[in-house]
C-alpha positions in Angstrom: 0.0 0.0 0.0 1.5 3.4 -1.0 2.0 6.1 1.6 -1.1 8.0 2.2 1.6 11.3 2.3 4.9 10.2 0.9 7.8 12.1 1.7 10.1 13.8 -1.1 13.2 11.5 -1.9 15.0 13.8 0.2 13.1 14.1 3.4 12.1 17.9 3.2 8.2 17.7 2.3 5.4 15.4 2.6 2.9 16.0 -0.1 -0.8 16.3 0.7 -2.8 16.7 -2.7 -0.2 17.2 -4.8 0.7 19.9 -2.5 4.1 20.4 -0.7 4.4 20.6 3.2 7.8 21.1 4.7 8.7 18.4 7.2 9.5 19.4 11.2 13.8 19.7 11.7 14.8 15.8 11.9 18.0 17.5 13.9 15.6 18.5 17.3 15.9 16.2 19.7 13.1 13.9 20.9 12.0 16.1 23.9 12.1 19.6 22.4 10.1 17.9 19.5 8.0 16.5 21.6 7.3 19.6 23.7 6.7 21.7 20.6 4.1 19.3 19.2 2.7 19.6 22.5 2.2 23.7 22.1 1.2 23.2 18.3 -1.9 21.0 19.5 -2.7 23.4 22.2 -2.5 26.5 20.2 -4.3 24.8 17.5 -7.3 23.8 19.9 -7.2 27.5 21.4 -7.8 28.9 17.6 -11.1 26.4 18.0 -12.1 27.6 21.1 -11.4 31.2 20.2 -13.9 31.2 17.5 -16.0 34.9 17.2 -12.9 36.3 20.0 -11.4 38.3 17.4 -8.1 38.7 20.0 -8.0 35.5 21.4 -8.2 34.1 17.4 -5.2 36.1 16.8 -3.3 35.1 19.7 -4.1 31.5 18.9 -3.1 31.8 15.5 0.2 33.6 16.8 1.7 30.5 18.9 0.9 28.2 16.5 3.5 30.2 13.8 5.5 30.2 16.5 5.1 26.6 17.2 5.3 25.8 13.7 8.9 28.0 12.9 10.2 26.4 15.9 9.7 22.7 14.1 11.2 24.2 11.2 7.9 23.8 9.2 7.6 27.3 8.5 10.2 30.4 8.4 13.8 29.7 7.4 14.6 26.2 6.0 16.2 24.0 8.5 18.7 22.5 5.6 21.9 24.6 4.9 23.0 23.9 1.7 21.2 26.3 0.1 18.9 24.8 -1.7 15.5 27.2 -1.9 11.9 26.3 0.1 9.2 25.2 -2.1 6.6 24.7 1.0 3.3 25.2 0.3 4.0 25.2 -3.4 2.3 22.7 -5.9 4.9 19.2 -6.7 4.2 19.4 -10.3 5.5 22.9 -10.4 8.8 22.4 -8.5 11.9 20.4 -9.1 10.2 17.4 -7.2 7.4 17.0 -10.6 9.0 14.2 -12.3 9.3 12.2 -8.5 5.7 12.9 -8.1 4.5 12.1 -11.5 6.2 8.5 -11.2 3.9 7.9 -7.7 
C-alpha cells in the first residue's frame, strides 16, 4: 500500500494533494520535538475555542507560527546547503514533478 503522504526523496516535504508541506527539523531532539508538538496542538485547539474572540483568534493563530517556525515547518529552511523552500508550493511545479509524477 503506497503512503497516504509520501515524503520527497529527500526528506524535506510530505505532499498532501499534490501539495508540498515542509517536514519538522529531523536534527531537534526527541524532547524539544515533543514539547513543541505539544504547544502546536494546544494553540491549535485554542484557535477552535477562540472562534467569534477576534483577539484571542489572533493570539491562537500567533503560537501556533511560532510553534510551527520552531519545528522548522515554516520560516527559514532548517537544511543549509542552500537549496530554496518550495513549502506550500504545488509538486508538479517544482523540481520534485518528475518524482511525483512516477507515484
Amino acid at each position: 500500500m503506497p503512503d497516504r503522504y509520501p515524503d520527497t526523496p529527500d526528506g524535506r516535504y510530505f505532499v498532501v494533494r499534490g501539495r508540498l508541506w515542509r517536514k519538522s527539523n529531523p536534527a531537534l531532539d526527541e524532547v524539544t520535538r515533543e514539547k513543541l508538538v505539544k504547544d502546536l496542538m494546544s494553540a491549535r485547539r485554542a484557535v477552535r475555542d477562540a472562534k467569534g474572540d477576534t483577539e484571542a483568534t489572533k493570539l491562537a493563530r500567533h503560537l501556533v507560527d511560532r510553534a510551527k517556525v520552531a519545528l522548522g515547518e515554516r520560516g527559514d529552511p532548517w537544511w543549509d546547503d542552500g537549496a530554496p523552500d518550495y513549502n506550500r508550493h504545488m509538486a508538479k511545479n517544482t523540481p520534485y514533478a518528475d518524482w511525483f509524477a512516477g507515484l
